[in-house]
C-alpha positions as CSV (number, residue, x, y, z in Angstrom):
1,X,159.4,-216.6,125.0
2,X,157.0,-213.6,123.1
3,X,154.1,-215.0,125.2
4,X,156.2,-214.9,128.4
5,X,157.7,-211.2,127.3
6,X,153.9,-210.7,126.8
7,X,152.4,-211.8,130.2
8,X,155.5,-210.0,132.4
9,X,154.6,-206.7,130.8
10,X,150.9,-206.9,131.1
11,X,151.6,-208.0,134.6
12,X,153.5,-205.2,134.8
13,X,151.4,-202.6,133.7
14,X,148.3,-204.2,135.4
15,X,150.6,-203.4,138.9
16,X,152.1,-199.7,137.5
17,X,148.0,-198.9,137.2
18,X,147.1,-199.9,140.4
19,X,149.9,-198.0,141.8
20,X,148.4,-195.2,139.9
21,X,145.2,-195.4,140.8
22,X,145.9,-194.4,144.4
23,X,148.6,-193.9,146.8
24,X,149.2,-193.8,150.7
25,X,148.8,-189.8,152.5
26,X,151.2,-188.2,153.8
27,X,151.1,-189.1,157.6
28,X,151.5,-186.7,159.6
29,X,150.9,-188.8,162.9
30,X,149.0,-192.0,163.5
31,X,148.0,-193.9,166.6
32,X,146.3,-196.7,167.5
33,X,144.1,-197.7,170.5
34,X,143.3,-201.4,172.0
35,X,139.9,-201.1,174.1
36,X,140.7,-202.9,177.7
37,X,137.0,-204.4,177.3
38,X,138.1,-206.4,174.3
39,X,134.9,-204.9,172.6
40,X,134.1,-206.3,169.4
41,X,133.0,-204.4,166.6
42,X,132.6,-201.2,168.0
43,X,130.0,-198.0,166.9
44,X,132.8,-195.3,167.2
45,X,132.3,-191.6,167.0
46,X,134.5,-188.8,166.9
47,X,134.6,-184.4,168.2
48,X,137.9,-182.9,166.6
49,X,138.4,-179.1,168.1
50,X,141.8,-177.5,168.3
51,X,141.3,-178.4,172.2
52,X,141.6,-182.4,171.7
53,X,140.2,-185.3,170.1
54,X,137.1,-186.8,172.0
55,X,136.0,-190.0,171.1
56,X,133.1,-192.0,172.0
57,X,133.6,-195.8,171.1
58,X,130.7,-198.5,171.8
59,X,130.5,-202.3,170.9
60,X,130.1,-205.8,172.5
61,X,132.2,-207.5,174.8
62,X,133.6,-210.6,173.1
63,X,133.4,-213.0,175.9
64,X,129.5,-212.4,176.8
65,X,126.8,-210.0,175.1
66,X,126.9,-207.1,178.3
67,X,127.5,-204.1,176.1
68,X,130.6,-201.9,176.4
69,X,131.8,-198.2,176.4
70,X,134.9,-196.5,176.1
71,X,135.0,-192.4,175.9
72,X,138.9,-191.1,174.6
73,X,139.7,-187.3,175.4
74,X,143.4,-186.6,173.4
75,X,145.7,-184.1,172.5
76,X,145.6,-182.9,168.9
77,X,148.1,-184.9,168.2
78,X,146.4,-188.6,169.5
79,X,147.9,-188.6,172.3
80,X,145.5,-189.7,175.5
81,X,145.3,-187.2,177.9
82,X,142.4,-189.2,179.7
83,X,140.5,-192.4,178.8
84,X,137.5,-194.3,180.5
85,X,135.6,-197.5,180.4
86,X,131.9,-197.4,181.4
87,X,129.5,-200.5,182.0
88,X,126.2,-200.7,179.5
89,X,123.0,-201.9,181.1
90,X,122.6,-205.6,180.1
91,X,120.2,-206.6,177.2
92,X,120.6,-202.4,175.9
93,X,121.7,-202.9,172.1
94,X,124.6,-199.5,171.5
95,X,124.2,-196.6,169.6
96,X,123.7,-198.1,166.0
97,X,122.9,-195.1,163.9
98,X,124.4,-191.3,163.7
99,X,125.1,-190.4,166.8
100,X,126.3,-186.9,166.8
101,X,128.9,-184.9,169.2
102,X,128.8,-181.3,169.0
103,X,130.7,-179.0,171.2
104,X,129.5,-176.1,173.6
105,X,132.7,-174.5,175.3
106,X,134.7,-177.2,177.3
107,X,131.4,-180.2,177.4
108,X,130.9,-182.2,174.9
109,X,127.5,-183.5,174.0
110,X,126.3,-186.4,172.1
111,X,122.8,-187.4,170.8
112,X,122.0,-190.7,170.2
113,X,119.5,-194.1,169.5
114,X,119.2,-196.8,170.9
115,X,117.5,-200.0,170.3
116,X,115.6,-201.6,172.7
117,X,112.6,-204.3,172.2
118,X,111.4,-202.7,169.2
119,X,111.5,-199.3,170.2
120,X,114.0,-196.2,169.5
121,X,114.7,-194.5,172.4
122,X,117.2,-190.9,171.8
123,X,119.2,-190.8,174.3
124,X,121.7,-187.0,175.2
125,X,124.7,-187.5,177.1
126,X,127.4,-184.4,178.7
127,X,131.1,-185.4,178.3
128,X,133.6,-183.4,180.2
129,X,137.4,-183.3,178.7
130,X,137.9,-185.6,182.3
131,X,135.9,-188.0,180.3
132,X,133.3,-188.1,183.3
133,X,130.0,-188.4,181.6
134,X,126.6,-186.6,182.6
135,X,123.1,-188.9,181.9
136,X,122.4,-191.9,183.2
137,X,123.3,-194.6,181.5
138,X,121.1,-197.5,182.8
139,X,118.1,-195.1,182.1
140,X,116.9,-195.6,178.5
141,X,113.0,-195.5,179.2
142,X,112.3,-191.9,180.6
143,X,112.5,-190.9,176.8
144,X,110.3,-190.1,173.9
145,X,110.2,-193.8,171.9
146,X,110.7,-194.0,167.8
147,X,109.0,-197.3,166.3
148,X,110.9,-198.3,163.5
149,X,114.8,-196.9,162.7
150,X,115.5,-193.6,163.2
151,X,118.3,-191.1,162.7
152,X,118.8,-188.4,164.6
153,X,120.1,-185.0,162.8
154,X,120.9,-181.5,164.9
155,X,120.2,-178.4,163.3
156,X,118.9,-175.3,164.2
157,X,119.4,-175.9,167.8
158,X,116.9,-178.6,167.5
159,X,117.3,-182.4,167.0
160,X,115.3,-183.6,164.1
161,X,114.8,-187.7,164.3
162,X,113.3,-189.0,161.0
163,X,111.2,-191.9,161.5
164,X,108.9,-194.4,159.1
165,X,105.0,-193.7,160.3
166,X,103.0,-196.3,159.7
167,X,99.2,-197.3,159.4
168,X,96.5,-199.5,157.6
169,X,93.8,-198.5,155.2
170,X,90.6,-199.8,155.6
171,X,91.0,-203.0,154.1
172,X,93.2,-203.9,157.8
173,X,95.6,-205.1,155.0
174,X,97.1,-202.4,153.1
175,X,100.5,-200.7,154.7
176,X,101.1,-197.2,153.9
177,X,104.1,-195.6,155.0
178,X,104.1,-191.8,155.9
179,X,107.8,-189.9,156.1
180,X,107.5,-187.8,159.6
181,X,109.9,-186.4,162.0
182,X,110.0,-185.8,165.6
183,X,111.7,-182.2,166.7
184,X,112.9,-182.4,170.4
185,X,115.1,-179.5,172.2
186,X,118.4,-179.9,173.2
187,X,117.7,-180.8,176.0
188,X,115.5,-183.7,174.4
189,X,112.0,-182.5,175.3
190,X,109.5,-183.4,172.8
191,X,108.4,-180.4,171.2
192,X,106.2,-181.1,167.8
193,X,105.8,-183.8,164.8
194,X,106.9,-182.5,161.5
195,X,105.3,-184.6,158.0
196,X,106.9,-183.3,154.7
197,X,104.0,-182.6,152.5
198,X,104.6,-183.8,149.1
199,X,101.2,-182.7,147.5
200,X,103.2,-180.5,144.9
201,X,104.8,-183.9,143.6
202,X,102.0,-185.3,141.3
203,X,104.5,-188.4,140.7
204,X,105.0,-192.2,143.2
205,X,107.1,-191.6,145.9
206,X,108.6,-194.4,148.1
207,X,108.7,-193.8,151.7
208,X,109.5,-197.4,152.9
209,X,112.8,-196.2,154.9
210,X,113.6,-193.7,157.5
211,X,114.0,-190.2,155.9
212,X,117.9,-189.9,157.8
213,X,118.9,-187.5,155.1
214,X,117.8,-184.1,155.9
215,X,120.1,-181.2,155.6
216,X,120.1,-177.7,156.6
217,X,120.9,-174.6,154.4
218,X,121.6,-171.2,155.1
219,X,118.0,-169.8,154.8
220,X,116.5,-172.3,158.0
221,X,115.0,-174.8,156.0
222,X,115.6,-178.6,155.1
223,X,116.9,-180.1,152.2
224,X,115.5,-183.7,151.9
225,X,115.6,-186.5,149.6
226,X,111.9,-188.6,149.0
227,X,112.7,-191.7,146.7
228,X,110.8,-193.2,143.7
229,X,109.1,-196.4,143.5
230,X,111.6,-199.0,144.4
231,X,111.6,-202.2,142.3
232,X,111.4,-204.8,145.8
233,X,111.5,-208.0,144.1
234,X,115.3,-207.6,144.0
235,X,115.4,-207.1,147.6
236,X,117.5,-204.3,149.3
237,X,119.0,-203.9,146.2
238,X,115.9,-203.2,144.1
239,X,115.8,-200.7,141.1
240,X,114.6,-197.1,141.3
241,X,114.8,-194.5,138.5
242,X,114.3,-191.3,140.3
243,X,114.6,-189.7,143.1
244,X,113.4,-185.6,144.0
245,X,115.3,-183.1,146.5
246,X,112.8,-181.0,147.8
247,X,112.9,-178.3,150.0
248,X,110.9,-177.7,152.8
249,X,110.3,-174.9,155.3
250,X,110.1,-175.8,159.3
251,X,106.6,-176.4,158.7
252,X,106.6,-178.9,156.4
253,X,105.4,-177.2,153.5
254,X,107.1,-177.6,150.2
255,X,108.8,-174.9,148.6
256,X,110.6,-176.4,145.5
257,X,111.5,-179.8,144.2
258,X,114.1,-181.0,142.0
259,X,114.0,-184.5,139.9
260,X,116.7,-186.5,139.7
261,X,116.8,-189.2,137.1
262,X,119.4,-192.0,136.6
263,X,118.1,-194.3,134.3
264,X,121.0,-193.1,132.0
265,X,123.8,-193.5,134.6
266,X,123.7,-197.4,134.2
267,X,123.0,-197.5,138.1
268,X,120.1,-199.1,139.7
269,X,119.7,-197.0,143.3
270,X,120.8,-193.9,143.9
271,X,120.9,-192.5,147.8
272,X,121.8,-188.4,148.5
273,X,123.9,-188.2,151.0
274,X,125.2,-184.6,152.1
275,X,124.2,-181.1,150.5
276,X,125.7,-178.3,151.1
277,X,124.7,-174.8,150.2
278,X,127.2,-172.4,148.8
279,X,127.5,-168.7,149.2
280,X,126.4,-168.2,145.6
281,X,123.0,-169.4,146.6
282,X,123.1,-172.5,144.9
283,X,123.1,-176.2,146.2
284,X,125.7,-178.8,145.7
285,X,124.4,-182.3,146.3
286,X,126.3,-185.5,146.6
287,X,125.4,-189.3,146.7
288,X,125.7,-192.7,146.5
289,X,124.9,-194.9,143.4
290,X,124.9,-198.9,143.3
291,X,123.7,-201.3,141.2
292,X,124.4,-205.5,141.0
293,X,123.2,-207.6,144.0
294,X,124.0,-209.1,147.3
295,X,126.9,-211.3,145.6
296,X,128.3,-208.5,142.9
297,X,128.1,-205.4,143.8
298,X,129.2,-201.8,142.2
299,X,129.0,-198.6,143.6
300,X,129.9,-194.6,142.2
301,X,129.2,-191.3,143.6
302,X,127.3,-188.6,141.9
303,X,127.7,-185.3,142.2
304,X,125.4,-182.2,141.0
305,X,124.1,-178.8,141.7
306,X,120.4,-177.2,142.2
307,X,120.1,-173.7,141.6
308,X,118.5,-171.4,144.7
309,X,114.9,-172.0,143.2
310,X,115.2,-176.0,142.4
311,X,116.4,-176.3,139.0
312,X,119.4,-178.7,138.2
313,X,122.0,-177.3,136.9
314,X,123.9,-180.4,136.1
315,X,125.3,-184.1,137.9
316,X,128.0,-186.0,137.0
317,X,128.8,-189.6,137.7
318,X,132.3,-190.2,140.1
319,X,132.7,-193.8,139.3
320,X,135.8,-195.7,141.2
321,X,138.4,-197.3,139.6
322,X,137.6,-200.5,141.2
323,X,133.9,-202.0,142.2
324,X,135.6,-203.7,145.7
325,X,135.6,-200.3,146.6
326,X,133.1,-199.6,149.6
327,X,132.4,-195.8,150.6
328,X,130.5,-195.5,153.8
329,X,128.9,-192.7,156.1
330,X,128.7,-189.3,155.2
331,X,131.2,-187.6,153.2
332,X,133.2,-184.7,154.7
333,X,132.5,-180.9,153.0
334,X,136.1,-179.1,153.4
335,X,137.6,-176.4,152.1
336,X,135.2,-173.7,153.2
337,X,132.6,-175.9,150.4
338,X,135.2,-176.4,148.0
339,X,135.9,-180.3,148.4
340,X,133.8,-182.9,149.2
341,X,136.0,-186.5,150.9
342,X,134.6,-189.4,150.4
343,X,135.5,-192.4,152.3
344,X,135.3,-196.3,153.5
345,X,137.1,-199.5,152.6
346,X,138.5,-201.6,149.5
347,X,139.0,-205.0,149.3
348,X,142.4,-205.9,148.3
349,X,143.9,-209.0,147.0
350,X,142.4,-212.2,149.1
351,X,138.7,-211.3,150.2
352,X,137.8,-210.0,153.2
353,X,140.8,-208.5,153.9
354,X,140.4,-204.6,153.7
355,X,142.6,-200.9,153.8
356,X,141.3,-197.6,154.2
357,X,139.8,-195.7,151.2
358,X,139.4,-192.3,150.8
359,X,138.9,-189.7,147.4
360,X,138.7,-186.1,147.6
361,X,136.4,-184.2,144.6
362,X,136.2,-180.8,144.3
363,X,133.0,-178.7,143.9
364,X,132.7,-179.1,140.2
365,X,133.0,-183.3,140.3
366,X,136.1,-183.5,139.4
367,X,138.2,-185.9,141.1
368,X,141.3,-185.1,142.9
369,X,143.5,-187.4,144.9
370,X,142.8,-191.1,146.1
371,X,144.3,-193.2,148.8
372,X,144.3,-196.3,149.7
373,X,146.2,-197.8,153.6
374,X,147.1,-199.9,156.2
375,X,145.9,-203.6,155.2
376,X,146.7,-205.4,158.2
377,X,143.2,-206.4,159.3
378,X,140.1,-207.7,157.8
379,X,137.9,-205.3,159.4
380,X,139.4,-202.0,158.4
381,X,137.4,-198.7,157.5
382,X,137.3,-195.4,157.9
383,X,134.8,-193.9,160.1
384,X,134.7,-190.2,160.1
385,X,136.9,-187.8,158.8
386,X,137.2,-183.9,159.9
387,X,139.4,-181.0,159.2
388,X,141.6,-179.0,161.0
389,X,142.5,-175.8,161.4
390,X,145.4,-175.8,158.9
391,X,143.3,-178.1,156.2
392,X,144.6,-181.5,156.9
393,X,142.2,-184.0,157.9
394,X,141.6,-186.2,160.8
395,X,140.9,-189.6,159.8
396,X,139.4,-192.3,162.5
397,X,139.0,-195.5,161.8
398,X,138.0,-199.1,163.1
399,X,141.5,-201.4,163.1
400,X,140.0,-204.7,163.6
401,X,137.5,-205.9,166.1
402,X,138.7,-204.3,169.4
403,X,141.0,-201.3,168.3
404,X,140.5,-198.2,166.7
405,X,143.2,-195.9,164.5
406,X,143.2,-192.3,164.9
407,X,145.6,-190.4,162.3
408,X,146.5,-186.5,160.7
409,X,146.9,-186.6,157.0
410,X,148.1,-184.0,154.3
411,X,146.2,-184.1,151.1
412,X,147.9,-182.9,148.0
413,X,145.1,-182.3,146.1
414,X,147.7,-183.5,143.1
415,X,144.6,-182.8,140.3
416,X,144.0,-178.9,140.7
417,X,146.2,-176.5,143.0
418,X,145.0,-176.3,146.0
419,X,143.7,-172.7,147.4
420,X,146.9,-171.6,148.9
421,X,145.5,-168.7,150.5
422,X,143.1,-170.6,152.4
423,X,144.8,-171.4,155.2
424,X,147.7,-168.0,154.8
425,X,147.4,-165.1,157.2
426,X,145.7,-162.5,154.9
427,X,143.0,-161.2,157.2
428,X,143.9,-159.7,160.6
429,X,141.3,-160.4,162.8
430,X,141.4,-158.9,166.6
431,X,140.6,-159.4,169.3
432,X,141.0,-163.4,168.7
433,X,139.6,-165.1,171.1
434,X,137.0,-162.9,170.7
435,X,133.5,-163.5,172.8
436,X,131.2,-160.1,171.1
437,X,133.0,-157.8,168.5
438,X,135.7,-158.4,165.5
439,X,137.4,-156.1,163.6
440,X,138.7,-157.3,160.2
441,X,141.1,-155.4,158.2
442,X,142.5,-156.1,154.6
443,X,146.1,-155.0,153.5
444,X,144.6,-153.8,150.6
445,X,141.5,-152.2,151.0
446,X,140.7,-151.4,147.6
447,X,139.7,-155.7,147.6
448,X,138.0,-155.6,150.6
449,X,135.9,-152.3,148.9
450,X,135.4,-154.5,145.6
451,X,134.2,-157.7,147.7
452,X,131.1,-155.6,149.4
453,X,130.0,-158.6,151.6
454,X,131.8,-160.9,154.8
455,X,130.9,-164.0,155.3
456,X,131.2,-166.0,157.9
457,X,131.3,-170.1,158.0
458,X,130.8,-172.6,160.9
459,X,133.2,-175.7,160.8
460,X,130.8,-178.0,158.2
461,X,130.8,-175.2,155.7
462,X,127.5,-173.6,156.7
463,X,127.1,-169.8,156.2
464,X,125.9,-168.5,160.0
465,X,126.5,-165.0,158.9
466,X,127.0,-162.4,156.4
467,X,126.7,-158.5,155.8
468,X,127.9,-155.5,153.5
469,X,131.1,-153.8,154.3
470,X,131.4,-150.6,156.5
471,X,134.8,-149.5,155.9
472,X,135.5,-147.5,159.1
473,X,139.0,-146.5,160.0
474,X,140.2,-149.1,157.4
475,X,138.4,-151.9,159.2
476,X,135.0,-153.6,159.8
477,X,133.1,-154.9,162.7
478,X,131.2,-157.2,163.3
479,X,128.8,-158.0,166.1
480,X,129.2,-161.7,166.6
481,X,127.5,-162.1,170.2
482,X,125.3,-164.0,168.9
483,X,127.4,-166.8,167.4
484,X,127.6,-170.2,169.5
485,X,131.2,-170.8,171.4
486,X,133.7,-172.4,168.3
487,X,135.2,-172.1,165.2
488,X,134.7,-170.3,162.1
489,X,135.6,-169.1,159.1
490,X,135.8,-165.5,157.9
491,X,135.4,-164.8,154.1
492,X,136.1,-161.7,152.0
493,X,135.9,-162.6,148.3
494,X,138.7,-165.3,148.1
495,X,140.4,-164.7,151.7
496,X,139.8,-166.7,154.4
497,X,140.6,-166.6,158.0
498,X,139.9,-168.2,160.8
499,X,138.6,-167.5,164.5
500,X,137.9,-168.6,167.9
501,X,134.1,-167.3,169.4
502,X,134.3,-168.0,173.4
C-alpha cells in the first residue's frame, strides 16, 4: 500500500512539474490554413505590419516533385483578404535558407536562394497586397551564382550573402576554406566581394560553413561570429571550445574581437545566433549550445554581453527544462531590446509527435515565461515570431505537412513585471502619419530636460536615430525625411511611443 501511496504521489508531482514548467498563451486569435496544392513540407515566411499579414509559403507537391507556391495577404487579425497559388519551374529546388521580406510602402519584397545543380542563385521578388507578384519566376539563371550554401542577410540597404570560398594549396590536395561575402544592391546587382580579415586573431579559426550570421549595429558595421577548430570525427556534431565575435567595418577590416569560451558550460558547440546592440553602447549576444549526438541530443541557449570596445562583460547559460526540447531559427529581439523569444518544437509523450515551444528571456538572461501548444500533428513548429504594435506577438507556424497556423498571443512575462509604459500613451507625437517632421512633447518636461537625448528604433530594435533635446515651445522636432516608409519607436529615457513614417 506505502509503495502504491509512494508511486501515485511521485506520479503526481512528476505531472504538477510539468505543468509548471510551461503553460499554453493566452490566445488572442488563431487560424489555420490548408494549401490547395497539398504541398508538403513547406519553407514558409512571414511580413507582419499593422496593414496585414503577408505570407510567402513554398514546398513540394505530394503527388509529383513540381515545386509549389502559395503567397497569403491577411488582415491583422488572420483573416484572408487575398490568397494565390503560383506554379514553380520543374526541377527548381524552393527557397531553403532565410529568405527575408521587408516592406517599402504598400509592396512587399522578398530576397531569396535557391538551389539549383550545385549552384546558389539569389533570387528578389515584388509582392503587392493583391498577392500579384513582380519577377519571373521560371527565370533563376540571369543571376549572380553562390557555390556552396549561402544565406542572404539585408542591411544597410544592401544584401549581404555569406558564402564558403574555396581553393587548393599547392599540393592539389589540401582544402582551405576562406569566409567571403557577396554585397549586391537591392535591386540584386553585384556590387563588390567582401573577406573578413582575421589577421588580428593569432589563434585556429574554423571556416568550414557558410558565415549566415552577420548582424548589423548601430555604428554601420557587422557583428560576426568565426568558430574554433571543430573536433570532425564526431560528425556534424563535433566538439569546439571557442568561438570569437568580431567586429568588422564594411571593408572588412577588423576592429575588435571578443573570445568566447565554453569548455566550462558542459556543452560541446556553441552557434551565435542574433546580436543586438543597445542604446548604452553595449552588445547583447545570444546563441545556441548543443552537445550529445545524432541519437541523444541536448540543447541550451546562452546569453551574454560585449562591451562597445569588445570586452565580455558576462554570459550565462539558459538551459531548458527538458533536452526534447528543439529551438529553431532566429530568436525574436522585442521590447524595444529588452526580451529576447526563443522558439521551435518539443517532443512530447510518444516520439515524433511535436507542440509549439516558445521562452521569452529578458536582457539580463533571466528567464521569463515558457509555453508549450497545440500537439495534434507530428510535424509542428514555430517558424517566425514578430511583434505588434501593442507588444503581443505573432506566432506562425507549420501544422503538419500541407497547412500552416498563424496566431496573436499575449505574453505575461509572469517572472519580472513587464514595462507597463511601453506600450501607454505618454509621448504625444504629431503629425502621425508623419512623412518629414515630428514634434514630441512630454507632460512633464522637467523628464524630458533630464533625459537630454531621443532615440528612435526601427521594428527589430535597431537604433536609426538619435539627437540631444531642443526644448522649443515645450516640444522637439525632429527631421525624419530621411527615415524609410514604417514603423518605429520613439524613446525618451524610459517612454516609448510609437509612429508611422509614410
Amino acid at each position: 500500500m506505502k509503495i502504491c501511496h509512494l508511486l501515485i504521489c511521485s506520479c503526481f508531482i512528476f505531472m504538477m512539474s510539468n505543468l509548471a514548467y510551461s503553460a499554453k498563451p493566452d490566445i488572442v486569435w488563431e487560424k489555420q490554413y490548408k494549401f490547395d496544392s497539398e504541398s508538403v513540407n513547406p519553407w514558409i515566411f512571414m511580413n507582419y505590419s499593422d496593414t496585414g499579414i503577408l505570407i510567402w509559403a513554398e514546398g513540394i507537391s505530394s503527388n509529383s516533385q513540381n515545386n509549389t507556391l502559395s503567397i497569403l495577404h491577411t488582415d491583422i487579425y488572420g483573416n484572408i483578404n487575398v490568397k494565390k497559388n503560383y506554379n514553380k519551374p520543374e526541377n527548381t529546388d524552393p527557397i531553403f535558407i532565410n529568405a527575408k521580406i521587408f516592406k517599402k510602402n504598400n509592396i512587399y519584397e522578398i530576397i531569396g536562394i535557391y538551389s539549383s545543380d550545385y549552384s546558389v542563385p539569389i533570387k528578389k521578388f515584388q509582392i503587392d497586397t493583391e498577392c500579384n507578384v513582380t519577377g519571373d519566376l521560371s527565370d533563376i539563371e540571369n543571376h549572380e551564382e553562390l557555390f556552396s550554401i549561402a544565406t542572404p542577410n539585408y542591411m544597410y540597404d544592401s544584401i549581404y550573402v555569406g558564402f564558403r570560398d574555396m581553393k587548393y594549396l599547392d599540393d592539389s590536395i589540401t582544402i582551405v576554406y576562406n569566409q567571403s561575402h557577396l554585397v549586391y544592391d537591392t535591386d540584386i546587382n553585384f556590387t563588390r566581394k567582401l573577406t573578413f580579415d582575421t589577421t588580428g586573431i593569432n589563434e585556429p579559426l574554423a571556416m568550414t560553413h557558410p558565415q549566415g550570421n552577420i548582424f548589423p549595429n548601430n555604428d554601420k558595421s557587422i557583428i560576426a561570429m568565426l568558430s574554433g577548430p571543430i573536433d570532425t570525427k564526431a560528425g556534424f556534431f563535433g566538439k569546439t571550445d571557442y568561438i570569437f565575435l568580431c567586429n568588422f567595418n564594411l571593408s572588412g577590416n577588423l576592429n575588435w574581437k571578443c573570445k568566447l569560451d565554453i569548455t566550462e558550460t558542459g556543452f560541446n558547440r556553441v552557434q551565435i545566433v542574433k546580436v543586438h546592440h543597445l542604446s548604452d553602447g553595449s552588445y547583447n549576444f545570444i546563441g545556441r549550445l548543443t552537445r550529445g549526438n545524432q541519437f541523444n541530443t541536448e540543447s541550451a541557449a546562452i546569453i551574454g554581453n560585449i562591451t562597445d570596445s569588445g570586452q565580455l562583460n558576462w554570459s550565462k547559460v539558459i538551459n531548458y527544462n527538458s533536452y526534447k526540447v528543439i529551438a529553431t531559427k532566429i530568436p525574436t529581439v522585442i521590447n524595444v531590446g529588452n526580451h529576447f523569444v526563443l522558439y521551435g518544437y518539443i517532443h512530447i509523450s510518444d516520439l515524433p509527435k511535436r507542440a509549439f515551444w516558445m521562452m521569452i528571456v529578458d536582457k539580463d538572461g533571466n528567464k521569463l515565461d515558457e509555453y508549450d501548444w497545440k500537439t495534434e500533428n507530428d510535424d509542428n513548429g514555430i517558424v517566425d515570431v514578430q511583434e505588434t504594435e501593442s507588444g503581443n506577438l505573432i506566432i506562425l507556424g507549420r501544422d503538419g505537412w500541407n497547412s500552416i497556423y498563424l496566431a496573436e498571443i499575449q505574453p505575461k512575462l509572469t517572472s519580472v513585471k513587464h514595462n507597463e509604459n511601453l506600450y501607454l500613451k505618454q509621448l504625444d507625437i504629431y503629425p502621425n502619419p508623419s512623412t518629414d517632421f515630428i514634434d514630441i512633447k512630454l507632460n512633464n518636461e522637467a523628464s524630458l530636460i533630464a533625459s537630454r537625448e531621443v532615440q528612435i528604433f526601427d521594428m527589430l530594435g535597431i537604433k536609426v536615430m538619435s539627437e540631444s533635446i531642443n526644448l522649443m515651445n515645450g516640444s522637439h522636432r525632429m527631421n525624419i525625411s530621411g527615415l524609410p516608409a514604417g514603423v518605429y519607436y520613439i524613446r525618451i529615457g524610459d517612454k516609448v511611443e510609437k509612429f508611422l513614417k509614410m
